[in-house]
C-alpha positions in Angstrom: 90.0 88.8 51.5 89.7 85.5 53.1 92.8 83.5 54.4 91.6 80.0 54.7 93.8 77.2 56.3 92.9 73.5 55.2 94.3 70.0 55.6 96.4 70.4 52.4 97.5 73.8 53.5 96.7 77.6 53.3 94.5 79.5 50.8 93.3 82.9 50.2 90.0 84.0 49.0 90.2 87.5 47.5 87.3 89.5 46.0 89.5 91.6 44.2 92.7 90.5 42.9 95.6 92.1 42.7 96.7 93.5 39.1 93.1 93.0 37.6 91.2 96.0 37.5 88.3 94.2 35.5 88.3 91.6 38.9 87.3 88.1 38.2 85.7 89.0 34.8 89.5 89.4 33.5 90.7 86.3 35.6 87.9 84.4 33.7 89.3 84.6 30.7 92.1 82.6 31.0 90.5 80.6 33.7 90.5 76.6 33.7 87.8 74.0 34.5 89.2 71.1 37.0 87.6 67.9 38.6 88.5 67.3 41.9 86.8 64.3 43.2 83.1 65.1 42.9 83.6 68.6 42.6 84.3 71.2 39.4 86.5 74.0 40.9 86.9 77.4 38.1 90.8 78.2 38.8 93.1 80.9 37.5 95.3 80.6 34.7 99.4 80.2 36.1 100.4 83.5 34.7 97.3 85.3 35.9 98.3 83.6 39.6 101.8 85.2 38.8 100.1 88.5 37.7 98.3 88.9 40.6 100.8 88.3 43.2 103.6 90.4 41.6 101.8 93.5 42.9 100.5 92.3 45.9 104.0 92.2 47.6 103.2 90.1 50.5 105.7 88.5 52.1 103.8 85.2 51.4 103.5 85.9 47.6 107.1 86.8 47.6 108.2 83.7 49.2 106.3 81.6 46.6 106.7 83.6 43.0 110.6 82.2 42.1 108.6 78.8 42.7 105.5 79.9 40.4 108.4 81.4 37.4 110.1 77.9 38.0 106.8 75.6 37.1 106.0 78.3 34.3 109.0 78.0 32.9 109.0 74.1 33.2 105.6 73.7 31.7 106.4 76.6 28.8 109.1 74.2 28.0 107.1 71.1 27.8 104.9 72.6 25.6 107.3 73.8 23.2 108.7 70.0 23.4 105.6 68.7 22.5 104.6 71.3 19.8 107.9 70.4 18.3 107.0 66.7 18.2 103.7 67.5 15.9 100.3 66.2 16.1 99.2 63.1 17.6 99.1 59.7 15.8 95.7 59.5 15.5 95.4 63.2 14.3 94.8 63.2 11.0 97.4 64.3 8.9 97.8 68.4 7.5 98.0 68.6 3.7 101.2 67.5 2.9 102.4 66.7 5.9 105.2 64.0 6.2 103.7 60.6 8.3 107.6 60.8 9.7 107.1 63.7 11.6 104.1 63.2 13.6 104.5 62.7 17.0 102.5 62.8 20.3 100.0 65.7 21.1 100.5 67.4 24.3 97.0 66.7 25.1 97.6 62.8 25.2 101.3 63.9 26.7 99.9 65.7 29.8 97.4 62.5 30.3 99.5 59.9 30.3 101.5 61.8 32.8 99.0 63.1 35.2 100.0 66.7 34.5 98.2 69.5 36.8 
């Protein structure tokens, strides 16, 4: 492993993640594609982050996991928020499917927010 300290702060490179014994093959699964500037960066699912440092037991990871279950619960509640709301206005319509209870799509939600 690799512990990496940069102007926005500290990071660790591992080659084999804790709690994944099929490595970054698993991770990849769930794994999401951002833009950061110029550059594409491949990063791990929140609940594989949480999965991993559960078992690790570092003092850093514990110091950092009731933060991690806070913004998973946050965003799991979001979600549901929006899912409860319905598609988005532009969506078409689902067979039968009341016009009154279309709403926003979590999609358009997280945009217009600037959600991670």
């Amino acid at each position: 492993m690799w512990n990496l300290t940069c102007p926005d702060g500290e990071f660790d490179i591992s080659f084999h993640p804790s709690g994944f014994r099929g490595g970054y093959a698993q991770l990849a699964v769930n794994s999401h594609r951002l833009r950061r500037g110029e550059v594409d960066v491949i990063v791990a699912d929140l609940a594989d982050v949480i999965r991993s440092k559960e078992p690790a037991c570092r003092p850093k990871d514990l110091r950092v996991l009731p933060l991690l279950y806070h913004h998973q619960s946050a965003r799991r509640a979001a979600e549901q928020t929006m899912a409860d709301l319905g598609p988005a206005d532009d969506a078409p319509p689902r067979a039968g499917e009341p016009q009154s209870r279309r709403g926003t799509s979590l999609q358009h939600w997280r945009s217009a927010r600037a959600w991670p």
